[in-house]
C-alpha positions as CSV (number, residue, x, y, z in Angstrom):
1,X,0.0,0.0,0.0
2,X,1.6,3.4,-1.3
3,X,0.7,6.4,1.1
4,X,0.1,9.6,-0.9
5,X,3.5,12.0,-1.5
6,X,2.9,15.1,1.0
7,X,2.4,18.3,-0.4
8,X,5.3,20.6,-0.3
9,X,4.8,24.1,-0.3
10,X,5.4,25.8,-3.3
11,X,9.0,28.2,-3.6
12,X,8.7,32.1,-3.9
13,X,8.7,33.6,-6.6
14,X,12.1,34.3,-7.3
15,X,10.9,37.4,-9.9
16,X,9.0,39.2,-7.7
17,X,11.5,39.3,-5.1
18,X,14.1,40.3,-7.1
19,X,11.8,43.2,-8.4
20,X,11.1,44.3,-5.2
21,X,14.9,44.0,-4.3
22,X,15.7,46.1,-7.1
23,X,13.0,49.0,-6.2
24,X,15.0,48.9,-2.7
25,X,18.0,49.6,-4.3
26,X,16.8,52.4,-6.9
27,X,15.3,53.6,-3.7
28,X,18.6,53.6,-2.1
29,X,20.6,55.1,-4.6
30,X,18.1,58.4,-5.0
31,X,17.9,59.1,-1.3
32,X,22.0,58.8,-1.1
33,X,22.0,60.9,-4.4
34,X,19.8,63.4,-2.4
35,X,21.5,63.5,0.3
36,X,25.6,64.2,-1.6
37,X,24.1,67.3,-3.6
38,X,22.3,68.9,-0.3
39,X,25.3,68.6,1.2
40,X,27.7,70.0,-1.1
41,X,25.1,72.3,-2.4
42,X,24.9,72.1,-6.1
43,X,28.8,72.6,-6.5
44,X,31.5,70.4,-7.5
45,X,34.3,70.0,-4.1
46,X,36.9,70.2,-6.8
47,X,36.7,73.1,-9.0
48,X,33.4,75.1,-6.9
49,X,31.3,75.7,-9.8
50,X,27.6,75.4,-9.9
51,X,26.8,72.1,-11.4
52,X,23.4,70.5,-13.0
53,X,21.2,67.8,-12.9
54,X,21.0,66.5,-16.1
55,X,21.7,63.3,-18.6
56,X,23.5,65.4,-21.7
57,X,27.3,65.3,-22.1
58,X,27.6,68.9,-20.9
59,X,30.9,69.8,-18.8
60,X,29.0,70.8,-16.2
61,X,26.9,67.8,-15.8
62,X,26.6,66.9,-11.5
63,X,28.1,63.7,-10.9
64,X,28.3,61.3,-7.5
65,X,31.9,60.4,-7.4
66,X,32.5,57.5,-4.5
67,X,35.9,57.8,-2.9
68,X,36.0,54.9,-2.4
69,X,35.1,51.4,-4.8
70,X,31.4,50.7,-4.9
71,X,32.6,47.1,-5.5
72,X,35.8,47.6,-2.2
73,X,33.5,48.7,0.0
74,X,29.9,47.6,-0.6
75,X,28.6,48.1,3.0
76,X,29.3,51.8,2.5
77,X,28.1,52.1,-1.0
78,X,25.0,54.3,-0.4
79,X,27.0,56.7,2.5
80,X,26.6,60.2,2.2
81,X,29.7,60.8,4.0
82,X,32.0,58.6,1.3
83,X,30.8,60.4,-1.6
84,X,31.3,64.0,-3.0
85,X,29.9,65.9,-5.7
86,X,31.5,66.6,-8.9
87,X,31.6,68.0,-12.4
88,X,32.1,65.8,-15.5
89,X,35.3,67.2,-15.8
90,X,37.0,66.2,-12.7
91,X,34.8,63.5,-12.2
92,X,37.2,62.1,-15.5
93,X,40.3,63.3,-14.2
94,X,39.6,61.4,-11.0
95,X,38.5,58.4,-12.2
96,X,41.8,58.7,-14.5
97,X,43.8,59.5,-10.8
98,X,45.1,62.3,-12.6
99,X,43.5,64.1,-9.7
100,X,43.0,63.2,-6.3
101,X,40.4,63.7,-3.6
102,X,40.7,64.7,-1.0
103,X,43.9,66.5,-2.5
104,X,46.8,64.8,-1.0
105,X,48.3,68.4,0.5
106,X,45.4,67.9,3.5
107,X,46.4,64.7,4.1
């Protein structure tokens, strides 16, 4: 006599947690965004000038620079306080380390 198989319970859906992961994240990333221009107040820590929020090429474009590696330090990827705001410009030269921040004469 064969007993019936018990019913196991079905897994989650692994899409819609990986949606919802993914709206945490986006959410992450704006409010740490937020945050880095508030605090440096439109203006790139480098060069001072009055930057802009936008998606063109324009040398004056506002970018979140991370001092640090988003992929060496992921526990601090979404700190305000290892960030700085910067202009296209500089945000090249120090991704090139042809600049550094903060400059090296403070240290």
């Amino acid at each position: 006599m064969l007993s019936k198989p018990i019913p196991q319970p079905k897994p989650s859906a692994r899409l819609a947690d990986r949606i919802q992961y993914k709206k945490q994240r986006e959410e992450q990333a704006r409010v740490f965004k937020a945050a880095v221009w508030s605090r440096d107040k439109n203006r790139c820590v480098v060069c001072h000038k009055v930057v802009k929020r936008t998606l063109g090429l324009d040398p004056l474009r506002g970018e979140v620079h991370h001092l640090r590696g988003r992929h060496v330090d992921p526990a601090a990827r979404f700190d305000p306080n290892r960030a700085v705001l910067v202009c296209l410009q500089d945000h090249l030269r120090l991704t090139r380390r042809e600049i550094f921040w903060p400059p090296r004469s403070i240290l």
